[in-house]
VMD Tcl script that draws the C-alpha trace (Angstrom):
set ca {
  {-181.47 111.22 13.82}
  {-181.46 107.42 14.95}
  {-184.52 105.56 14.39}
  {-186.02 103.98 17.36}
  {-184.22 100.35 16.74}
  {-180.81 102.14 16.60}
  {-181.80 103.79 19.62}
  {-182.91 100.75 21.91}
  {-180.08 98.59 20.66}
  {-177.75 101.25 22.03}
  {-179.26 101.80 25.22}
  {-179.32 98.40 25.73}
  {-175.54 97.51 24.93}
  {-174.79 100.28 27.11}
  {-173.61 103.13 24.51}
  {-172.18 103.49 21.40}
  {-168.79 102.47 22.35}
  {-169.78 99.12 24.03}
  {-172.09 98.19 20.85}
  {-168.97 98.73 18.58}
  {-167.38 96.78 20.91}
  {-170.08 93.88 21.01}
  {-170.44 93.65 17.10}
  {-166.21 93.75 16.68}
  {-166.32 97.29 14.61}
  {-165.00 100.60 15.19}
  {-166.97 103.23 17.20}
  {-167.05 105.90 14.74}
  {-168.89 103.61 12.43}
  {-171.66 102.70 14.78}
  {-171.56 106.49 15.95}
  {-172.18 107.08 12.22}
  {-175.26 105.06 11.74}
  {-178.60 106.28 11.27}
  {-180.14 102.81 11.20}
  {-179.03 99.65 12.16}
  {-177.02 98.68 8.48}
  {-178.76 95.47 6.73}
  {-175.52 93.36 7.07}
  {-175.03 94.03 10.41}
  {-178.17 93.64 11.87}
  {-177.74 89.87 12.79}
  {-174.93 90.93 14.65}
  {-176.69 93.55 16.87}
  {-179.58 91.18 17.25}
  {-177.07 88.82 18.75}
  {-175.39 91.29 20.55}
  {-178.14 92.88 22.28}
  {-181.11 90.92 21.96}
  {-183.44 92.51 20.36}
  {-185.14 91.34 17.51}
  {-184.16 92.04 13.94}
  {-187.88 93.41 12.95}
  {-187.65 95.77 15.59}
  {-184.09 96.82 14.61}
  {-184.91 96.90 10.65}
  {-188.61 96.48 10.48}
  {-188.79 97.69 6.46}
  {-186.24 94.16 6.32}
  {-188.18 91.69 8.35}
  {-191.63 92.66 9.03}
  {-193.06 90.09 6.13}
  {-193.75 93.37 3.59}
  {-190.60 93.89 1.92}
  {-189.15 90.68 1.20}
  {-189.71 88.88 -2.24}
  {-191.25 85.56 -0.70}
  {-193.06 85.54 2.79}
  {-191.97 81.80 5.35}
  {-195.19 80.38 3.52}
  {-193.87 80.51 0.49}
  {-190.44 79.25 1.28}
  {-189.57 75.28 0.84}
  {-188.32 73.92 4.02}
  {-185.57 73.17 2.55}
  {-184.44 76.37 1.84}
  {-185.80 77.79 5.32}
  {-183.42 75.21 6.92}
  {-180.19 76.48 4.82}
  {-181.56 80.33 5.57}
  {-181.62 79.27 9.56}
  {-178.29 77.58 8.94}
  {-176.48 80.59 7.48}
  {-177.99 83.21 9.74}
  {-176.27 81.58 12.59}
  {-173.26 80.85 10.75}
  {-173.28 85.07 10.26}
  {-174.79 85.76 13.48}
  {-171.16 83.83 14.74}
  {-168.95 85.15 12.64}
  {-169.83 88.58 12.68}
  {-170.10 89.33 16.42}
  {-169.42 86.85 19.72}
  {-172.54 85.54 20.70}
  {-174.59 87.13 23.24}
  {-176.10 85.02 26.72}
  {-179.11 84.17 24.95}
  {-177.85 83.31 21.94}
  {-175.38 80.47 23.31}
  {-178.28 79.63 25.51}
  {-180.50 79.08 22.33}
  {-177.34 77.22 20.84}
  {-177.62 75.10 23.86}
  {-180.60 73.79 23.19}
  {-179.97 72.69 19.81}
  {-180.87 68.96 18.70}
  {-178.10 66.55 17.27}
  {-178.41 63.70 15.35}
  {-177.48 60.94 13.67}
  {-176.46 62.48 10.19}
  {-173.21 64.55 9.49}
  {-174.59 67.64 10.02}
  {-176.48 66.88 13.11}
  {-173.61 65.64 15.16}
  {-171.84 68.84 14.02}
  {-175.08 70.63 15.62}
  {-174.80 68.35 18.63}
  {-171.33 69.27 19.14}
  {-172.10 72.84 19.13}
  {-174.58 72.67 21.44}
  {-172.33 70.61 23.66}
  {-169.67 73.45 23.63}
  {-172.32 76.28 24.20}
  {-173.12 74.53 27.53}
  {-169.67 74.02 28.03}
  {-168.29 77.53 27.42}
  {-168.21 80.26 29.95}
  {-169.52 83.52 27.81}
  {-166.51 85.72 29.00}
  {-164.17 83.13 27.70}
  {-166.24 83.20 24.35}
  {-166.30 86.98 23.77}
  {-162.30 86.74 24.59}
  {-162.08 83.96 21.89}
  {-163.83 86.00 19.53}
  {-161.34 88.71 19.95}
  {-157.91 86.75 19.45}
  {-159.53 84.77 16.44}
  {-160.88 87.75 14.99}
  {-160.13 91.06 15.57}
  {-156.66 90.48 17.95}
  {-153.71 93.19 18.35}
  {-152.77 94.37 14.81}
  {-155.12 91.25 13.68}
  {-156.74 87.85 14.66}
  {-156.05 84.47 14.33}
  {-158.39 84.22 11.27}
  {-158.84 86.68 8.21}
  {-162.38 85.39 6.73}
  {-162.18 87.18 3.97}
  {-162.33 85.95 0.40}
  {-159.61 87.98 -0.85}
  {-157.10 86.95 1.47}
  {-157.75 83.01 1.29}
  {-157.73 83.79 -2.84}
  {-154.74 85.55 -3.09}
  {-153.49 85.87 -0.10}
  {-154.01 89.88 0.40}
  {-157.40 92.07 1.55}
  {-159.07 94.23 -1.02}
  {-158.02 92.25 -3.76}
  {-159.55 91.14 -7.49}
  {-162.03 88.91 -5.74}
  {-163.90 91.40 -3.68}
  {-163.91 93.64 -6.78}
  {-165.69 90.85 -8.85}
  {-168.13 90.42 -5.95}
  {-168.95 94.02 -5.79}
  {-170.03 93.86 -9.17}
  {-172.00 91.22 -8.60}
  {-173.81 92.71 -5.75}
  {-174.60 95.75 -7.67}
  {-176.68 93.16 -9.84}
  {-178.28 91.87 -7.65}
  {-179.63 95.33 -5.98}
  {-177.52 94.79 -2.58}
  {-175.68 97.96 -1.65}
  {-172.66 98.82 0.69}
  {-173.79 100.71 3.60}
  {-172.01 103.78 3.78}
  {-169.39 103.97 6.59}
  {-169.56 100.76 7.14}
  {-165.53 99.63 6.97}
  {-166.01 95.78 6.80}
  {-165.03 94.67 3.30}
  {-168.05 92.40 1.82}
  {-166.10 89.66 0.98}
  {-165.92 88.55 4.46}
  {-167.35 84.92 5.65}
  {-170.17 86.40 8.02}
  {-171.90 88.89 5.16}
  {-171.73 86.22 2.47}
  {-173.80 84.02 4.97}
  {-176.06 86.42 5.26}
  {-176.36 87.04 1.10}
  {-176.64 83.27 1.13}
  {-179.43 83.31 3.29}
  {-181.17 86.45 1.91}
  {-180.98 84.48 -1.43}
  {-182.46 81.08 0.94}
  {-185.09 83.20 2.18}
  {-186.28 84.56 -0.49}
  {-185.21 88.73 0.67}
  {-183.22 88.34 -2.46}
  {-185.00 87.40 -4.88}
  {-183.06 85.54 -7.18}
  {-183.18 81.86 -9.13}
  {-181.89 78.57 -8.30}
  {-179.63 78.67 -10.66}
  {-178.03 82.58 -9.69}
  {-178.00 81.25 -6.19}
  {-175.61 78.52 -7.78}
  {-173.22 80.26 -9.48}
  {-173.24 83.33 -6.74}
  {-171.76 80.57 -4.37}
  {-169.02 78.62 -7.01}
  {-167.97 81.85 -7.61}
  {-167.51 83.79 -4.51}
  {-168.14 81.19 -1.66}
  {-167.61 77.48 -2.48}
  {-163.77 78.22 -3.34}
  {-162.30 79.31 0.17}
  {-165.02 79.01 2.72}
  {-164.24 75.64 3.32}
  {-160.96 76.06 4.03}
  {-161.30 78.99 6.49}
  {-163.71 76.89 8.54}
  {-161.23 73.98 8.63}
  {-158.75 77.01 10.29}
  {-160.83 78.17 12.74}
  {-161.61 74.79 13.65}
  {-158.30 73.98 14.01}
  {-156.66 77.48 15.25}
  {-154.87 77.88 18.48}
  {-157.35 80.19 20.08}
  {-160.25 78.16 19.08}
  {-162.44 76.31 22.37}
  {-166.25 77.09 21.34}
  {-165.29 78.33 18.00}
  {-164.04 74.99 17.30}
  {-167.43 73.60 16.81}
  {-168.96 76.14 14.92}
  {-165.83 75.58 12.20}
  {-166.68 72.34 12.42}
  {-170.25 73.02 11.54}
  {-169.28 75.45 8.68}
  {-167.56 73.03 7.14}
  {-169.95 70.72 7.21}
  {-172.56 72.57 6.04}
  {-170.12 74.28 3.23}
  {-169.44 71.13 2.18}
  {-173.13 69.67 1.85}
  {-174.51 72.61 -0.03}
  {-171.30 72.59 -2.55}
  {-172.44 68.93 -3.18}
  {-175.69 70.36 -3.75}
  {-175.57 72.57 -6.21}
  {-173.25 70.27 -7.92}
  {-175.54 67.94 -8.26}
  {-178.45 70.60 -8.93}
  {-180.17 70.53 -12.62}
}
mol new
graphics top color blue
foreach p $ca { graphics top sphere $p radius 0.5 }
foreach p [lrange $ca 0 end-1] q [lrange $ca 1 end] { graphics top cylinder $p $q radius 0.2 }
display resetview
């Protein structure tokens, strides 16, 4: 039996079909779901609108996670933000109100904040059936996209290889489990954001340090570079900004934790 968050986000994409379709998964997956899957629900929020403590309210209703916002430094609230859009990006096109929320973002005069600018500048740009046709060629495509964000494949240049193995492992450390039927290999670029920011956020509870070596290990040594390709792939118009931004931001919190006692 669906819960009621399952439920609503269904009715409101318009069936099971169109939310598989929204989110860039198969049907039978989403047909197989129960609840709205913890790595994916960034993606339906996106998709459909509706918030991710109605969809998973045992996730985000302030009672299960290991540190409530008051207890978060801002700095670490701004990388959480920072990632969830990163995954909310990656792992679905975005939805009318999410580019409009892009929109509205605030540049600046720092690295980072022109990258932000820049994105914002595209969302106004961008028509959003132009966007969710982008999404398709660089990600899913006929027989595949543009882009493969997955760790394996940028690490050895195959899927399902040693690396995601090695994360796996690590995962089962850390208490985060695969959702069953769920057909998405974790070493791709949108569920590591959303680790990342679990870890940020404090719904992971982990250290300083394990949030280091959790992103040498399985993030810092390709992400980079599969930002730079979507920023500079052929079917890229909108998604060209938010590589741009990845990059940027990939590339300020590896100098981070280098730097990090």
């Amino acid at each position: 039996m669906r819960d009621p968050g399952l439920a609503r986000a269904i009715d409101k994409a318009g069936g099971v079909a169109e939310l598989a379709r929204k989110i860039g998964i198969a049907q039978p997956s989403v047909s197989n779901w129960n609840r709205v899957p913890a790595q994916r629900v960034i993606a339906v929020e996106a998709a459909t609108g509706i918030s991710r403590r109605e969809l998973r309210p045992d996730l985000y209703d302030g009672s299960e996670p290991a540190a409530t916002p008051h207890d978060v430094d801002p700095v670490d609230a701004g990388r959480a933000h920072q990632y969830l859009l990163l995954a909310s990006l990656l792992s679905a096109p975005p939805s009318k109100k999410l580019l409009g929320a892009i929109a509205k973002l605030e540049g600046g005069d720092t690295p980072l904040g022109r990258a932000h600018g820049a994105l914002a500048q595209a969302a106004q740009d961008c028509v959003h059936a132009n966007v969710e046709r982008e999404y398709f060629d660089l990600f899913i495509g006929v027989g595949r996209g543009e882009i493969l964000p997955y760790a394996s494949y940028y690490l050895t240049g195959f899927l399902h290889e040693r690396p995601l193995a090695r994360l796996r492992g690590d995962l089962i450390a850390f208490g985060i489990e695969r959702v069953e039927n769920n057909p998405e290999p974790e070493d791709n670029a949108a569920t590591l954001c959303e680790i990342m920011a679990g870890f940020a956020d404090g719904r992971f509870e982990t250290s300083h340090e394990q949030q280091k070596k959790f992103f040498e290990k399985h993030i810092g040594p390709w992400i980079g570079r599969m930002f730079a390709d979507l920023e500079m792939a052929e079917s890229a118009n909108f998604y060209r900004a938010v590589g741009a931004l990845g990059r940027m931001f990939m590339k300020i919190e590896t100098e981070a934790f280098k730097f990090a006692n």
